[in-house]
C-alpha positions in Angstrom: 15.7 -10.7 -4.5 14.0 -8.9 -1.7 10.4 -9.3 -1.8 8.9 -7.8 1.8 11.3 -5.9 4.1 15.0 -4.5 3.1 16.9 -2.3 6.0 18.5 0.0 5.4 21.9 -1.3 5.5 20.6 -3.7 2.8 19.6 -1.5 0.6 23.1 0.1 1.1 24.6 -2.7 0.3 22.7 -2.9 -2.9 23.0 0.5 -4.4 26.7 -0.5 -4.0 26.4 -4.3 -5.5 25.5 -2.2 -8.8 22.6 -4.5 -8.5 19.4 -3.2 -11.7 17.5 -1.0 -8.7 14.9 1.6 -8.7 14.2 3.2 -5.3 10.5 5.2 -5.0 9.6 7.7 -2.9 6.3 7.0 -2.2 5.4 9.8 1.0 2.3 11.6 1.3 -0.2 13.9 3.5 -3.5 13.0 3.0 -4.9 16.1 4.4 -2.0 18.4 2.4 -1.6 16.7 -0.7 0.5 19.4 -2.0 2.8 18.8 0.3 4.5 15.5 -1.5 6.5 17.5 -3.9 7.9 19.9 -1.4 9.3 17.2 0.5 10.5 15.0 -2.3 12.8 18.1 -3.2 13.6 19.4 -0.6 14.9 15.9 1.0 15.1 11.6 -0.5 17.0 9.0 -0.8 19.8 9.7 -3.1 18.3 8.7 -6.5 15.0 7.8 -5.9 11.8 8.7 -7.8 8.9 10.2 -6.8 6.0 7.9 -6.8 3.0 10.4 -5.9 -0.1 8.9 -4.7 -2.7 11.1 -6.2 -0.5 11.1 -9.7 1.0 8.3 -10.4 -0.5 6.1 -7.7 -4.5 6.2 -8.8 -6.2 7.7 -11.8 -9.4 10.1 -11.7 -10.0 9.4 -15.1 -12.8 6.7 -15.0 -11.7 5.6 -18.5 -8.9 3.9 -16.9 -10.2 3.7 -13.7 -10.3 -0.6 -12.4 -12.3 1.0 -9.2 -14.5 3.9 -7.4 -13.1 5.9 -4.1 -10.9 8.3 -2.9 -7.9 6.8 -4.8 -9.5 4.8 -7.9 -6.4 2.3 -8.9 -5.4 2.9 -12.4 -5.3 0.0 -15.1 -2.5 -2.8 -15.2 -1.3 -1.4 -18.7 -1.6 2.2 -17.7 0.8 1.7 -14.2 2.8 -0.3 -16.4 3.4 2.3 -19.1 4.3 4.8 -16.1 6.9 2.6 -14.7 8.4 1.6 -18.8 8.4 6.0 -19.2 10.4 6.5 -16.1 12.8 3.6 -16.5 11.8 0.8 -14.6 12.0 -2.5 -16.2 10.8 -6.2 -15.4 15.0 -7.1 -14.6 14.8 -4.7 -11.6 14.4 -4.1 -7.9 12.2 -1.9 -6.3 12.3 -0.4 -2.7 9.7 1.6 -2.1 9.8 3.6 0.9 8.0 6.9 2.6 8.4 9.8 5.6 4.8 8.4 6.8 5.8 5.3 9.0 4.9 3.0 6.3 1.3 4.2 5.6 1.7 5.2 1.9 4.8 3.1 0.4 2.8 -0.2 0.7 0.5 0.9 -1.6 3.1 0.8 -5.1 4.5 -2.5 -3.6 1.1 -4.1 -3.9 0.7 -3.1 -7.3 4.0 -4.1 -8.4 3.1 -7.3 -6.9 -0.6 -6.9 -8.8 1.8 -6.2 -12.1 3.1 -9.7 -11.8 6.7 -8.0 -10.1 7.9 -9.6 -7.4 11.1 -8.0 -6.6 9.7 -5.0 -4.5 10.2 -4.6 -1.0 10.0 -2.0 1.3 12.3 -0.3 3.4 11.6 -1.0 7.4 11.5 2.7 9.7 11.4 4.6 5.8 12.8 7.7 5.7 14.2 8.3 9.1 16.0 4.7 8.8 17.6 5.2 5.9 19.1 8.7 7.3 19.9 6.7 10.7 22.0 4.6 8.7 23.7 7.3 7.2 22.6 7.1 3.7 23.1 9.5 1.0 20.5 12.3 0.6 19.6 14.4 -2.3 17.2 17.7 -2.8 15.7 19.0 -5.6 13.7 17.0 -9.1 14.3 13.2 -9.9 17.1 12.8 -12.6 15.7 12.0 -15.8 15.9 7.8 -17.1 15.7 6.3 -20.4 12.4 4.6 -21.1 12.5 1.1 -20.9 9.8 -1.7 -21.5 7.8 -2.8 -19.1 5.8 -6.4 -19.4 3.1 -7.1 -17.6 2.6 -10.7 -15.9 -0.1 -12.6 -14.5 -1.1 -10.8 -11.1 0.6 -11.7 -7.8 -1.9 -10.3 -5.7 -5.9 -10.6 -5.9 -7.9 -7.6 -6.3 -11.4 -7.8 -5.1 -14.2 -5.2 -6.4 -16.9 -3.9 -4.7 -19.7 -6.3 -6.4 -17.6 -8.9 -5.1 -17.5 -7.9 -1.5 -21.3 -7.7 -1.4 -21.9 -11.2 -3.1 -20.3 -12.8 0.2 -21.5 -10.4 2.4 -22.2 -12.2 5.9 -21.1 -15.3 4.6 -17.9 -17.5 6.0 -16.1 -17.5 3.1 -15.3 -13.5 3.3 -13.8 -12.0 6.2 -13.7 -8.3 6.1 -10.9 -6.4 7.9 -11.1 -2.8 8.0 -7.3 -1.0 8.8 -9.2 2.6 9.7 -8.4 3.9 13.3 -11.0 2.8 15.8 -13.1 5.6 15.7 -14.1 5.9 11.9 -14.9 2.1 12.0 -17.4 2.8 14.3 -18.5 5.9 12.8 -17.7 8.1 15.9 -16.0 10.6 13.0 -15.3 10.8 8.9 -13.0 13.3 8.1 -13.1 12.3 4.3 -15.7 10.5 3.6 -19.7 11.5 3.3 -20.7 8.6 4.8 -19.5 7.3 8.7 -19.4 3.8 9.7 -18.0 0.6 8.6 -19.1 -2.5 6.0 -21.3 -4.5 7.8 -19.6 -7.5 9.6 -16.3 -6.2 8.8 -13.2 -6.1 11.7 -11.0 -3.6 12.8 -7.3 -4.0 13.1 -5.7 -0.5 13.1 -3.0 -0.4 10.4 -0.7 1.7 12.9 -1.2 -1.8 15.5 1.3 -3.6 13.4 4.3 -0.6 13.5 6.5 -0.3 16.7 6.8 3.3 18.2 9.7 3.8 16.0 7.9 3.1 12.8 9.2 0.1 11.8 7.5 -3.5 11.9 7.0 -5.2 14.8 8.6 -9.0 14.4 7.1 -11.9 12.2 6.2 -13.7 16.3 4.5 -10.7 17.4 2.6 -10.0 14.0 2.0 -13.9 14.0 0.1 -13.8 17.7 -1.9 -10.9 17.4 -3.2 -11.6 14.1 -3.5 -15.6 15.0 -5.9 -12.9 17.6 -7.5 -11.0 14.9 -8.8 -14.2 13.0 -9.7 -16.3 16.2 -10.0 -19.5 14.0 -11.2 -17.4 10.5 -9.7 -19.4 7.6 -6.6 -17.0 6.1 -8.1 -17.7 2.5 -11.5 -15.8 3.3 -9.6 -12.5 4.3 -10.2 -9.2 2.7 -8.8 -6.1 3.7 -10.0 -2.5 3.0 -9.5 1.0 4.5 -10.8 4.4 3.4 -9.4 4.5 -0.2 -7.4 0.8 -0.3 -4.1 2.6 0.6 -3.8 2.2 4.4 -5.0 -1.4 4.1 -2.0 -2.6 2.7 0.1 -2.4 5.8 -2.2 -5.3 7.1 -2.3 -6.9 4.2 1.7 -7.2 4.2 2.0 -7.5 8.1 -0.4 -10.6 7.7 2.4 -12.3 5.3 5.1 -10.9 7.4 3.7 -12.9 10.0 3.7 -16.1 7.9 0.1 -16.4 6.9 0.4 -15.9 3.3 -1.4 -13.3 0.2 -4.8 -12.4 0.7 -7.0 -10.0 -1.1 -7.2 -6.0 -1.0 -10.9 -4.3 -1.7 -9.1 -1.7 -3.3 -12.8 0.7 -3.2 -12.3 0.4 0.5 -15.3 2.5 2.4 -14.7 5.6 0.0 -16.0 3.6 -2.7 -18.9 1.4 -0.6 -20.1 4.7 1.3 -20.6 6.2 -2.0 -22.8 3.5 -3.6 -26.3 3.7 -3.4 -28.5 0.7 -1.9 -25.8 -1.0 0.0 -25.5 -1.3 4.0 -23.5 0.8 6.2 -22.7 0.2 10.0 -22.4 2.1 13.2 -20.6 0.7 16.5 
């Protein structure tokens, strides 16, 4: 079972075990939304499914809604009806994977973990990793799959909502790390959101800090120092990342265990969903 990182020779090696497998495509544009399908069909992984972040990824309907923001994630039962209809059952593996250095992908394998699933990993350099490799490509719609059940499990991941986040606001036993780019933490720009700035007493660790040049992730010793860096002494059990929308955070969130420190929480809301409340404290700097 591969539960973090797969190359792509692994995943190879897989498709050809006949191993129970479900490969999603999970690539996006934030800024040209439209864009996913285009590039699902016109170029993935030999059967793969599209797992679109606006679709399939997050709801807009608050009825089944679990959060606010940019990206609202959809109920446990909901996701898990999704994944039963396109034919992915409790028995199987998922790789998730995207064209975005790892920005998007993260996001379905943290709520297959939140599903109870463990078997999920995702596939190191994406994409471009898989074609280095050599690995059969395909164009055009996602075959069709017999339905399948799907049982939910007790979570594997915590979720953290936004009422929670504000009860331990400035105390020790939350530490807030925000995975936006330096210059929307400290409210220099917002190109999404109404609001610039960050949580008040949150960090920043860049998501992009824990990729190499070449889009894959850096090693578990290198992940392990500079986030040893990041925490300077912070217990690993009081950690909760965010980002604009909870999508971007995940990187950190799964570099952290990469590195050996273990699951810690996701504010899912992010600053999409904080910035948008009334009455509560925004930062600058």
């Amino acid at each position: 079972m591969h539960t973090h990182l797969i190359s792509a020779l692994e995943l190879q090696a897989l498709q050809h075990s006949g191993a129970p497998l479900m490969v999603f495509d999970c690539s996006f544009d934030l800024m040209k939304p439209e864009l996913a399908d285009a590039h699902f069909e016109s170029e993935h992984i030999a059967g793969a499914v599209h797992a679109h972040l606006d679709r399939h990824l997050s709801t807009h309907d608050r009825a089944l809604a679990v959060n606010g923001g940019r990206h609202p994630l959809p109920q446990r039962e909901h996701l898990a009806a999704w994944l039963g209809h396109i034919g992915f059952g409790n028995g199987m593996q998922a790789v998730v994977y995207d064209r975005n250095q790892g920005h998007y992908c993260g996001r379905l394998w943290w709520m297959l973990k939140w599903l109870g699933h463990d078997a999920v990993a995702v596939l190191d350099g994406g994409l471009q990793a898989w074609k280095d490799a050599g690995g059969a490509l395909a164009a055009g719609p996602a075959a069709a799959a017999k339905p399948t059940p799907f049982a939910l499990k007790a979570p594997l991941r915590q979720l953290v909502l936004t009422e929670q986040v504000l009860a331990h606001l400035g105390q020790d036993t939350q530490t807030l790390i925000d995975a936006r780019a330096g210059a929307r933490y400290r409210g220099e720009v917002e190109p999404l959101d109404p609001v610039a700035g960050h949580i008040p007493g949150a960090l920043n660790r860049p998501f992009t800090e824990n990729m190499t040049e070449g889009g894959r992730f850096k090693s578990p010793e290198t992940l392990q120092a500079e986030w040893a860096q990041v925490l300077a002494g912070r217990p690993v059990s009081s950690v909760v990342h965010h980002c604009g929308s909870g999508v971007t955070a995940v990187p950190n969130l799964f570099a952290m265990e990469l590195a050996g420190f273990g699951p810690t929480a996701l504010y899912a809301g992010s600053w999409s969903e904080w910035s948008r409340t009334p009455g509560l404290p925004c930062a600058k700097g």
